[in-house]
C-alpha positions in Angstrom: -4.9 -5.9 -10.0 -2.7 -6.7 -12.4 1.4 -8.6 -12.0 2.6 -5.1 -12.6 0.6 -2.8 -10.5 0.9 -5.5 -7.5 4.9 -5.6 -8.6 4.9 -1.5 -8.7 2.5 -1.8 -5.4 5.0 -3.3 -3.5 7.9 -1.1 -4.4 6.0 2.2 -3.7 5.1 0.6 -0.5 8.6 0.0 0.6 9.0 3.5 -0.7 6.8 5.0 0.8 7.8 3.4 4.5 11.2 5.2 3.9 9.0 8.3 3.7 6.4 8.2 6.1 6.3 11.0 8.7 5.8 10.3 12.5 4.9 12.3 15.4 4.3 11.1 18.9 1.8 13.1 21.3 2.4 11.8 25.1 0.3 12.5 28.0 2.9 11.2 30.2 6.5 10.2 29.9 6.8 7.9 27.5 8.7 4.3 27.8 11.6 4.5 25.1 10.7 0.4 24.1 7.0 1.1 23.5 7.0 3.6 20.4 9.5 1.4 18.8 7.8 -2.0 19.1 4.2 -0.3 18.0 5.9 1.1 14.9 7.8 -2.2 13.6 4.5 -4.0 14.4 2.8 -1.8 12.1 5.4 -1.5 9.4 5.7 -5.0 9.1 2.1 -5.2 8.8 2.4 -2.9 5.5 5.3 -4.7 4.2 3.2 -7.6 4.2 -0.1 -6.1 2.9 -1.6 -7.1 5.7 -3.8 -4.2 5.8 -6.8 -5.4 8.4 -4.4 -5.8 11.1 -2.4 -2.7 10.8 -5.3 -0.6 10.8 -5.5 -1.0 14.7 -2.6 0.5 14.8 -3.4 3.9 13.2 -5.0 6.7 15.8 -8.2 7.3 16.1 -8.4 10.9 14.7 -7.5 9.0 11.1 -9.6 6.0 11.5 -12.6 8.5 11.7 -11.8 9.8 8.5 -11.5 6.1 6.6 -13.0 2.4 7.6 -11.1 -0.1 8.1 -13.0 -1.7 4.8 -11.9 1.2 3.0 -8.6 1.0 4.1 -8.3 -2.6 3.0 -10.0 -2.0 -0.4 -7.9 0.8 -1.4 -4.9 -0.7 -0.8 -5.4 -4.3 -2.5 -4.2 -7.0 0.2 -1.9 -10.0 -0.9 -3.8 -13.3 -0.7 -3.0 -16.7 -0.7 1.4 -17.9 -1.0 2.0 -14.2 -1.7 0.8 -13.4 1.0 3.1 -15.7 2.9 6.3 -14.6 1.2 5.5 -10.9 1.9 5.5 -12.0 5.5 8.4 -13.4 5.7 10.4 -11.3 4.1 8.6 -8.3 6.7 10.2 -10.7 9.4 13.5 -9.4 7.8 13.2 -5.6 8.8 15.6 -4.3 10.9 14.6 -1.4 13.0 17.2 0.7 15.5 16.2 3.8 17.5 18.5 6.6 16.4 17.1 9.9 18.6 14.5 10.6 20.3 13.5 14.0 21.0 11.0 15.7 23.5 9.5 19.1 22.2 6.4 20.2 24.1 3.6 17.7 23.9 5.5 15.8 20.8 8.0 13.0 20.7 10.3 12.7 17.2 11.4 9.2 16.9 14.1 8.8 14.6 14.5 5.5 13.5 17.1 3.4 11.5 15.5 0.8 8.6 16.9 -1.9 6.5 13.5 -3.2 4.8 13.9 -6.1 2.0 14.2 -4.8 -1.7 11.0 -6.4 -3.3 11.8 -5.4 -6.2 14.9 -7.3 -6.3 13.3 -10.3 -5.2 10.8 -10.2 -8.2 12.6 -12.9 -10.1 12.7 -15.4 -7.4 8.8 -14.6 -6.8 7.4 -14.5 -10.2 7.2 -10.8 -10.8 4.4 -10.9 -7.5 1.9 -12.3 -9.6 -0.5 -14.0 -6.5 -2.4 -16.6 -9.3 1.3 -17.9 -10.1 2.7 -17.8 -6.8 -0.8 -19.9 -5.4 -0.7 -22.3 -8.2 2.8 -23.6 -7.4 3.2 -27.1 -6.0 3.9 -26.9 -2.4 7.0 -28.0 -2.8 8.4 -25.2 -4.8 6.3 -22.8 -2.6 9.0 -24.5 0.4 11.6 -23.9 -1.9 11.4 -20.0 -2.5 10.7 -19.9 1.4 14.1 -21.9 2.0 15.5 -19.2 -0.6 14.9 -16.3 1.6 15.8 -17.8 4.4 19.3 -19.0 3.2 19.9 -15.5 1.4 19.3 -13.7 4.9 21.4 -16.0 7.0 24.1 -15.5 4.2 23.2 -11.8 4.3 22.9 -11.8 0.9 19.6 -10.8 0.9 18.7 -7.4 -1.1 18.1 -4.7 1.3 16.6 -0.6 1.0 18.2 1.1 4.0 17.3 4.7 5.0 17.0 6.9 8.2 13.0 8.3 8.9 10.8 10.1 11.8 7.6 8.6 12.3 5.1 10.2 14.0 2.4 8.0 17.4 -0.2 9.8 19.4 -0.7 8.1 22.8 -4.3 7.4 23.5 -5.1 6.3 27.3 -2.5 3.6 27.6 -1.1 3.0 24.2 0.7 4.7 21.1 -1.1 4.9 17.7 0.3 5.5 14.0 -0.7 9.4 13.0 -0.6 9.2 9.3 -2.5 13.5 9.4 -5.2 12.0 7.1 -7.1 15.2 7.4 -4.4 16.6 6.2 -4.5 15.2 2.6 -6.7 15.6 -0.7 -10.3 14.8 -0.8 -10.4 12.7 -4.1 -14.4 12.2 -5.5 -15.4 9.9 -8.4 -18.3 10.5 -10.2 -19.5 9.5 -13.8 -21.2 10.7 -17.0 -23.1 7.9 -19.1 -24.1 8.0 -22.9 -27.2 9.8 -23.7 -28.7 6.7 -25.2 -28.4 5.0 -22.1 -27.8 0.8 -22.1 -25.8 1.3 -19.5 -25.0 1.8 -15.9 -21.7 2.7 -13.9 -21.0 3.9 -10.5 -17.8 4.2 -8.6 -17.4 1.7 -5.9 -16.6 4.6 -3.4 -17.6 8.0 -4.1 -14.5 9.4 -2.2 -11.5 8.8 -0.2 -8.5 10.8 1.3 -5.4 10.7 -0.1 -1.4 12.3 1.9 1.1 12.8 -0.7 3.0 9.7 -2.0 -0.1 7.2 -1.4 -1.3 4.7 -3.8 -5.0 3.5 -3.4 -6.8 1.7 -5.9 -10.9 2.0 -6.5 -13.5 0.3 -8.7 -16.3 1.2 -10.5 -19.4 -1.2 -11.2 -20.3 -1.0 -14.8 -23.6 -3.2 -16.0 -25.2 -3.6 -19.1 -28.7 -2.7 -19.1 -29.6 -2.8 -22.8 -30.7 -5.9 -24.7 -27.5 -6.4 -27.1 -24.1 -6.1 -26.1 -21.9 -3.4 -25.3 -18.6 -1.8 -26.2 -17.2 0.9 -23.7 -14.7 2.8 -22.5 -13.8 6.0 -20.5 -12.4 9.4 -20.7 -10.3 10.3 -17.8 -11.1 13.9 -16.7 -9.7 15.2 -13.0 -10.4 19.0 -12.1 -9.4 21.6 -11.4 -7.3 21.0 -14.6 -4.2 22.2 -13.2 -3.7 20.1 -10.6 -4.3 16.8 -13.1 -0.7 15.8 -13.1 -1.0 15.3 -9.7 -2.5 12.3 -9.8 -1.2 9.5 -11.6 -3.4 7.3 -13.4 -1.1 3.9 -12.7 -3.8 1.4 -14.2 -7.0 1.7 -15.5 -8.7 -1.4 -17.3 -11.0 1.0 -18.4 -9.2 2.6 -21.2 -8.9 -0.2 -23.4 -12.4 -1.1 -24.9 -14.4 -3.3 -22.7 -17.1 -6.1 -24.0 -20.5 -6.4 -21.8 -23.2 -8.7 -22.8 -26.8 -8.2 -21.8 -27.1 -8.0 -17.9 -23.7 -8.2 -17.4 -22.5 -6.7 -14.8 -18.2 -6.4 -14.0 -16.3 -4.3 -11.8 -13.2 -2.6 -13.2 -10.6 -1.3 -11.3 -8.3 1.7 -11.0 -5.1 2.5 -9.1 -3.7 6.4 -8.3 -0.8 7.3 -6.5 -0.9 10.9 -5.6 2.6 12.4 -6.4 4.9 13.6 -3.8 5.3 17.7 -5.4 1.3 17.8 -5.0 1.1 21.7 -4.1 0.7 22.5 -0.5 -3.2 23.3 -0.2 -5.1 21.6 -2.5 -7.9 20.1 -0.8 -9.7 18.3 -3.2 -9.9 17.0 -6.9 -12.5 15.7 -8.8 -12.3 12.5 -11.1 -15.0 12.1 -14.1 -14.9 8.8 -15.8 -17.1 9.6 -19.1 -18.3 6.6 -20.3 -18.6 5.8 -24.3 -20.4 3.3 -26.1 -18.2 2.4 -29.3 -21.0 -0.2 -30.9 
């Protein structure tokens, strides 16, 4: 993924904490502390990309309807010193109970959050590009860390505030994250390949669910089967046609001509967000990338 899309990433992340629903179901009366301490786990978790560990916080009705690997994959993990930076500045997130609000078997949790403006940071972090950030010298990696740490003491580091429900489902003992994945739009990937053939392609996934206001990134596997090499692209195509413009196309290193030489096999990626005004019941779109030779 490229220094912009992990830059753009991050922001819609943050984003999209400040506009995350959340619902708790309760079997019993719940302990005020609990609900609280299981959602900043998981938020931090997200801040930090560290998508492995806050699936086991997400209820088991969603996890049905995506793997963890899924999860992970769609979402591109930080590796390496980026990685580490993310989680510290997740140790910066302030989180205050505002109400909470018993209505039949569901608990609203209104919650306060001050959640570190990555954006603003990008400078100081090298626009978030992970190969600069790991390449540093380990001193200058201690530096930036020292940075953060000074601006927050200072309280002078950049901050998104904003007020938010969220929504937990208790199963047996504990509360889970109910993100209503089923919810959300099917999306399927499928392709068309030249009549001439010399060439294979195959999304990496074949579908995935998406709520409004999620960004998930895919990949398709493209291989050269011919015996000289090959120029392609794609044409984006998403049906029904109408409801195109409801999912943005954020990257694609597809669009731009591609080189493959013979037996070469590379996998391309592409990230989505689906946009917030997405009409309420659309259940699924389709995504065709046809494939052109240009040589």
């Amino acid at each position: 993924m490229s220094r912009f899309v992990k830059q753009s990433v991050l922001l819609v992340l943050t984003v999209a904490i400040l506009a995350l629903p959340i619902l708790f179901w309760i079997a019993k009366p719940p302990s005020r502390s609990e609900p609280v301490e299981v959602v900043t786990k998981y938020l931090k978790l997200l801040y930090a990309r560290d998508f492995s560990r806050a699936y086991q916080f997400i209820s088991a009705a969603d996890r049905q309807l995506k793997t963890r690997n899924d999860y992970v994959r769609e979402r591109g993990p930080f590796d390496g010193f980026a990685h580490e930076v993310a989680r510290k500045l997740s140790s910066f997130i302030e989180i205050q109970p505002v109400t909470q609000r018993i209505d039949g078997a569901q608990n609203r949790l209104r919650l306060a959050l001050r959640l570190p403006d990555a954006e603003a940071l990008s400078d100081l972090v090298l626009e978030w590009d992970e190969n600069r950030l790991k390449a540093l010298p380990q001193s200058e990696q201690k530096r930036i860390l020292a940075t953060l740490d000074r601006l927050a003491r200072a309280e002078k580091l950049p901050m998104i505030e904003g007020e938010e429900e969220f929504i937990l489902v208790r199963e047996g003992s504990k509360w889970k994250v109910f993100l209503d994945w089923a919810a959300g739009v099917q999306v399927k990937f499928d392709t068309t390949l030249p009549a001439n053939g010399g060439l294979a392609a195959q999304p990496t996934i074949k579908e995935t669910i998406a709520r409004s206001g999620d960004l998930f990134t895919i990949g398709f596997k493209v291989k050269n089967t011919g015996a000289g090499e090959v120029v392609t692209r794609i044409a984006h195509r998403v049906e029904p046609k109408e409801m195109a413009e409801y999912l943005d196309l954020v990257e694609c290193a597809l669009l731009l001509p591609v080189r493959l030489q013979p037996g070469e096999e590379q996998i391309y990626k592409s990230t989505y967000v689906v946009r917030g005004d997405l009409p309420d019941g659309t259940k699924s779109l389709n995504v065709t990338y046809e494939f052109k030779v240009e040589n």
